[in-house]
Every structure is written in structure tokens, then in C-alpha cells.
C-alpha positions as CSV (number, residue, x, y, z in Angstrom):
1,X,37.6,-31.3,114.0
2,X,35.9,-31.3,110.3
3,X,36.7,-28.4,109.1
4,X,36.2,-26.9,105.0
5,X,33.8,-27.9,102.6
6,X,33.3,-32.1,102.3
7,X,35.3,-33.5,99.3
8,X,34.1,-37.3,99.9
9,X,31.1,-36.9,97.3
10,X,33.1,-35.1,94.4
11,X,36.1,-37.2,94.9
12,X,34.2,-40.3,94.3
13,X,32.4,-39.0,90.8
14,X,35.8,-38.2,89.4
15,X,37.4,-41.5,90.7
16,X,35.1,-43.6,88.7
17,X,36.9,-45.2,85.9
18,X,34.1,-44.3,83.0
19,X,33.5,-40.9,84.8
20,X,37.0,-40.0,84.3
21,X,37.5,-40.9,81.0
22,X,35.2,-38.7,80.3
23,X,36.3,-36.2,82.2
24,X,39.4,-35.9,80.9
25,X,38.6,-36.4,76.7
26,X,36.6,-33.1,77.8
27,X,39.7,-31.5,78.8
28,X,40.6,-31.0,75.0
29,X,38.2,-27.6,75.8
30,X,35.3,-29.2,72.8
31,X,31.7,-30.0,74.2
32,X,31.1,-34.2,72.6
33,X,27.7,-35.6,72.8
34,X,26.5,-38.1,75.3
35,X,27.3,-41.5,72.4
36,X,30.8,-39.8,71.8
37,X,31.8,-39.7,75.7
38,X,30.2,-43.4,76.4
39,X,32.4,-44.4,73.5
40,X,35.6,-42.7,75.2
41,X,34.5,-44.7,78.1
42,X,33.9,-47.7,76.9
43,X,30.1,-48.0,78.1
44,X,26.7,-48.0,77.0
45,X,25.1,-45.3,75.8
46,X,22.5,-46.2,78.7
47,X,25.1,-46.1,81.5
48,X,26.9,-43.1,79.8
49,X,23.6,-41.3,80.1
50,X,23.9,-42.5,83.8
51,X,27.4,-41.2,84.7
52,X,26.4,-38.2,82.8
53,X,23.6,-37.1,84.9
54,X,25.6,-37.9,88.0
55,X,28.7,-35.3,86.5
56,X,25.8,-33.0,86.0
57,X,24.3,-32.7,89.4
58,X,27.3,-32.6,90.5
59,X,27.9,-29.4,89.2
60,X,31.0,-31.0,86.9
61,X,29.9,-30.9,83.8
62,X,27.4,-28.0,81.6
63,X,25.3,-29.1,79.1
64,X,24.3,-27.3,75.5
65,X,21.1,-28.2,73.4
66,X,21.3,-27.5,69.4
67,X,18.1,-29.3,67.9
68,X,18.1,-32.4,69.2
69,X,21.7,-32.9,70.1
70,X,23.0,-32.6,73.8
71,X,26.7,-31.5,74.1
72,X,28.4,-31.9,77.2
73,X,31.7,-30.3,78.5
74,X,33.4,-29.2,81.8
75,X,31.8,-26.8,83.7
76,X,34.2,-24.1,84.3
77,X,38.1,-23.8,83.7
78,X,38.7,-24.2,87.6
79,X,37.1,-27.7,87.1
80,X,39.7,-28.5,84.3
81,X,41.9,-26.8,86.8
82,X,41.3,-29.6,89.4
83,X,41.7,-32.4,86.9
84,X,45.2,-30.9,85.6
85,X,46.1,-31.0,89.2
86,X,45.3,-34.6,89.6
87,X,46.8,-36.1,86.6
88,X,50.1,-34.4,87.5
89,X,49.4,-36.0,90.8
90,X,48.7,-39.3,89.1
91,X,51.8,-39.1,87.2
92,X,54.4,-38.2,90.1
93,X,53.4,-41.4,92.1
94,X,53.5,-43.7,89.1
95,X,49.9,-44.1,88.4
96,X,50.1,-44.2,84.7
97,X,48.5,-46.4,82.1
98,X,49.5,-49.9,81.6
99,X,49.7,-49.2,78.2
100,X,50.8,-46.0,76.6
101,X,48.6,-44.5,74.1
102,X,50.8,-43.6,70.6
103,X,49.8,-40.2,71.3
104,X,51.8,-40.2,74.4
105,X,54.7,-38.7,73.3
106,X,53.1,-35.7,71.0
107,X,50.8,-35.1,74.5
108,X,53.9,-34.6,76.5
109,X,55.3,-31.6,73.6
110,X,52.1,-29.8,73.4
111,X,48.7,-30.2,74.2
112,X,45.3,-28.6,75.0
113,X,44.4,-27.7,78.7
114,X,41.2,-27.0,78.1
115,X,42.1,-24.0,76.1
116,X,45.5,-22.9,76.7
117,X,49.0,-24.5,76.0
118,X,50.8,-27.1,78.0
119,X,53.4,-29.3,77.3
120,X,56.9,-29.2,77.1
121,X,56.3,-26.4,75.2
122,X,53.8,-24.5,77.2
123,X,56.4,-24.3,79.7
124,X,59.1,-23.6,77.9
125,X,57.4,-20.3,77.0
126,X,55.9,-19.7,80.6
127,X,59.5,-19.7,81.6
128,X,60.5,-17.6,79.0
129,X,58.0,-15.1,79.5
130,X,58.8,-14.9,83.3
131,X,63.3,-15.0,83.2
132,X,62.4,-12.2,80.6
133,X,60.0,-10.1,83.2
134,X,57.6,-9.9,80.8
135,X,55.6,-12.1,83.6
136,X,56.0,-11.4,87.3
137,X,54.2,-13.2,90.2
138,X,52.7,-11.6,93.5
139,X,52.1,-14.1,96.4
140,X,50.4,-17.0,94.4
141,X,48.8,-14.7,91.5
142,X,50.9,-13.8,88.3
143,X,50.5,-10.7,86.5
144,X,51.8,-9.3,82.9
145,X,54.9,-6.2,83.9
146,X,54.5,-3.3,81.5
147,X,56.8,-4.9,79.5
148,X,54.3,-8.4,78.5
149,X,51.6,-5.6,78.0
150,X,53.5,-4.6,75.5
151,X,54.9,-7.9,74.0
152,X,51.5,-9.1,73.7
153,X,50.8,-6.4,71.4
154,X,53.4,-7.1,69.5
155,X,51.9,-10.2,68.7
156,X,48.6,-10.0,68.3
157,X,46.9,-9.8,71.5
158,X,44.8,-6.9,72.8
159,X,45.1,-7.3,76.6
160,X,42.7,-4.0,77.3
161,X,40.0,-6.2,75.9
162,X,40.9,-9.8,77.6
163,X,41.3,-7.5,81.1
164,X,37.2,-7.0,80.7
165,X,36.6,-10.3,80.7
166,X,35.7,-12.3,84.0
167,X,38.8,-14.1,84.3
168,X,41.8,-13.9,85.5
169,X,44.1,-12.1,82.8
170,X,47.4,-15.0,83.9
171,X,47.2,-17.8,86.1
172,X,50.6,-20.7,86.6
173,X,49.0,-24.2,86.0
174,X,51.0,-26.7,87.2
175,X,51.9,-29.3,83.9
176,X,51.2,-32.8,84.7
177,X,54.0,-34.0,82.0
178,X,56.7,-31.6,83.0
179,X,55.5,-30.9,86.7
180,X,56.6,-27.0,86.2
181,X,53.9,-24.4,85.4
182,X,52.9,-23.2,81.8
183,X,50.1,-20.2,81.5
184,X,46.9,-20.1,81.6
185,X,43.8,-17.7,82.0
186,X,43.0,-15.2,79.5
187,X,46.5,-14.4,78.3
188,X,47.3,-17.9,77.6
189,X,44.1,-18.6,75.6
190,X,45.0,-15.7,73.8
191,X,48.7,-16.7,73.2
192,X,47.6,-20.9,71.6
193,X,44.5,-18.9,69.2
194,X,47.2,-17.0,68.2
195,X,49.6,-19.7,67.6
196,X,46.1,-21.7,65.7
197,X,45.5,-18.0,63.6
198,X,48.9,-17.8,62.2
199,X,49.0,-21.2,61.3
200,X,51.8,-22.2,63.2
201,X,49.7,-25.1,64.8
202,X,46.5,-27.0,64.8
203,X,44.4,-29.2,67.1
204,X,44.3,-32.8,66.2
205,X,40.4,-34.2,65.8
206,X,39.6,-36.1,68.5
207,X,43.0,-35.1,70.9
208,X,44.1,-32.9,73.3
209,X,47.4,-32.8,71.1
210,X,48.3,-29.9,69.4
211,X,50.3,-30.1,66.5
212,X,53.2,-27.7,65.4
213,X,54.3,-27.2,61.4
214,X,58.1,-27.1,61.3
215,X,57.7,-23.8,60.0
216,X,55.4,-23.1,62.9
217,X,57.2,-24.5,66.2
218,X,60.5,-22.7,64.4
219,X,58.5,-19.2,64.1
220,X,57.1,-19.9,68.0
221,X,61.0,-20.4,69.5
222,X,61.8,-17.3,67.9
223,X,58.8,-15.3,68.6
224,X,59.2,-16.3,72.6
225,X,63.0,-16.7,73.2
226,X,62.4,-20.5,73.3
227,X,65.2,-22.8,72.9
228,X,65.9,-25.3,69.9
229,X,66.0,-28.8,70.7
230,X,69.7,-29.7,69.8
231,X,71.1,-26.4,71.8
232,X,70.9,-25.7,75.3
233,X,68.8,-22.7,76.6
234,X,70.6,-18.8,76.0
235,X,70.0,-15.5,78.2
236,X,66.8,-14.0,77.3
237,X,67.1,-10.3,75.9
């Protein structure tokens, strides 16, 4: 019996080799033009423009107009949900690059998912957050307690105002890197601006990496309970 909605046609864009480059240099969360994506791909601009329009239909990819540039970038967050999903797929049977990129390891400490934190470090604080109940899960949806209501006010983050938005306020993305979950949804956009805001960290141009001062990781083990790297992990308070 064929049961569900047919995965053959959508399977097939995203298994493409160009198509998925691009796919996933649009999981950094920024919107590139069509000559910056065929570039990641390593096409031309003519077949780019081809695999483009295919990503479009699709229902992939959305598509912005300022003057006479196009910028392109992933539909909707449960698109850059999917592709998470199958890189940390990828990565548990061994289908990884034949050569490593020199990013590789700075990707696996912290890093853009489309626009909240993963990484070694995105998990380290989604665990955190839920051994100190500040983060409790019911069924397969994860919800702030009373007490990461009030921890996120602490630092910064008005959860009244992120609960208006259409959204889910947490959600547990499974980390292709560490294969547990760090956070996403509104909460965990919130928490890697805020991280950007204070100047703890920054994006790197043209990366999903995200780059912590020394000052600035130091400041984000504190503020979340994390551990440091030379001592093993203590009771959270």
C-alpha cells in the first residue's frame, strides 16, 4: 500500500550534487545571489540558473528582488530542518567528504543552523539548559519551565514577545556533528543574536562558522553552566 505524501520528486532535487551545495551554503541563514550559489557549486551561471528554478518550484527555496538583484535562500526553517537531518544522517554512515574543508574543525564547535547555534557548543548549552530544568520536553515538543522564562530574562531575551511570533518558542534539532540535540526555534535564535549583540561571537563571511572571542566563549560557559574544556562537566545549580 502507498501510503503518505510521495518523497521520490523532492528527494531527487536535494540529491543532486550542484543542488545540494547550494542547499546547504544557504543553511548559514543569508539569502546569496544566483552567481554566488553557481560559484558554491561549481557551475555555470546558466546551469545555476537551471537548478535554481528547479529548487524554486519545488517549493525549496524563496526568492527576494532588490533592484536588479535576485537573492535566494531556503524556504522555511522546517526545510533547513530537513537538511540538518540528513547531514547528520550523512555523517553517521560515513558519507563525508573526501577531503575535509580547513573549516572542518571550527564547524564542528559552533556553527550556524540557519539561525540558531549548533555545534559542540549548541549542545553543550541545550543540555545545560535542560539537566538545570530550565527546559523540559512533553512527548516530542520542548517547552521553557517557569524557571528558563525567567533565565531568559536575565539575559536579554523577552520571551512574551518571541511567544507572538508564528513559531515554535523551543524546538530539539538533532546536531549532525555531535548527533545530540542543541535548540532551536525562537528561543534559540534569540539566545546566538544575543551571544552576536554582546560581542561574544561573530559570523565568519562566507561560513556557517561562528566564531567565539576568548573573552566571549569564557563569558558563554559561565553565563549557561557550560563546562571548560580542560575540566570535566559539574552539577548544574
Amino acid at each position: 500500500m502507498k501510503d503518505g505524501p510521495n518523497i521520490v520528486g523532492i528527494a531527487a532535487l536535494i540529491g543532486d550534487h550542484a543542488r545540494a551545495e547550494m542547499l546547504a551554503a544557504l543553511m548559514a541563514g543569508q539569502a546569496l545571489t544566483a552567481t554566488e550559489l553557481a560559484g558554491v557549486a561549481e557551475v555555470t551561471k546558466q546551469t545555476g540558473s537551471t537548478h535554481l528554478a528547479k529548487l524554486l518550484d519545488a517549493g525549496l527555496l524563496a526568492v527576494e528582488r532588490q533592484g536588479r538583484h535576485r537573492y535566494y535562500r531556503l524556504a522555511d526553517r522546517d526545510v533547513a530542518h530537513v537538511l540538518e537531518s540528513l547531514m547528520g544522517v550523512a555523517y553517521r554512515v560515513g558519507a563525508v567528504r573526501v577531503r575535509s574543508s580547513p573549516r572542518e574543525p571550527a564547524l564542528r564547535k559552533a556553527r550556524v543552523c540557519y539561525d540558531h547555534l549548533a555545534g559542540e557548543l549548541g549542545v553543550l548549552i541545550f543540555e545545560s539548559l535542560e539537566k538545570g530544568r530550565f527546559l523540559r520536553s512533553s512527548g516530542d515538543e520542548w517547552e521553557l519551565t517557569r524557571r528558563g522564562r525567567e533565565f531568559c530574562k536575565e539575559i536579554g531575551i523577552d520571551v512574551d514577545t518571541l511567544a507572538r511570533e508564528r513559531r515554535p518558542l523551543c524546538r530539539a534539532c538533532l546536531d549532525w556533528s555531535a548527533r545530540r540535540y542543541h535548540l532551536a526555534g525562537a528561543v534559540g535564535s534569540a539566545m546566538l543574536s544575543r551571544c552576536i549583540d554582546l560581542g561574544w561571537a561573530r559570523r565568519a563571511k562566507g561560513s556557517r562558522v561562528v566564531g567565539f572571542t576568548p573573552l566571549g566563549e569564557r563569558a558563554l560557559r559561565e553565563q549557561f553552566d557550560l563546562p571548560t574544556p580542560s575540566t570535566p562537566r559539574s552539577a548544574h545549580v
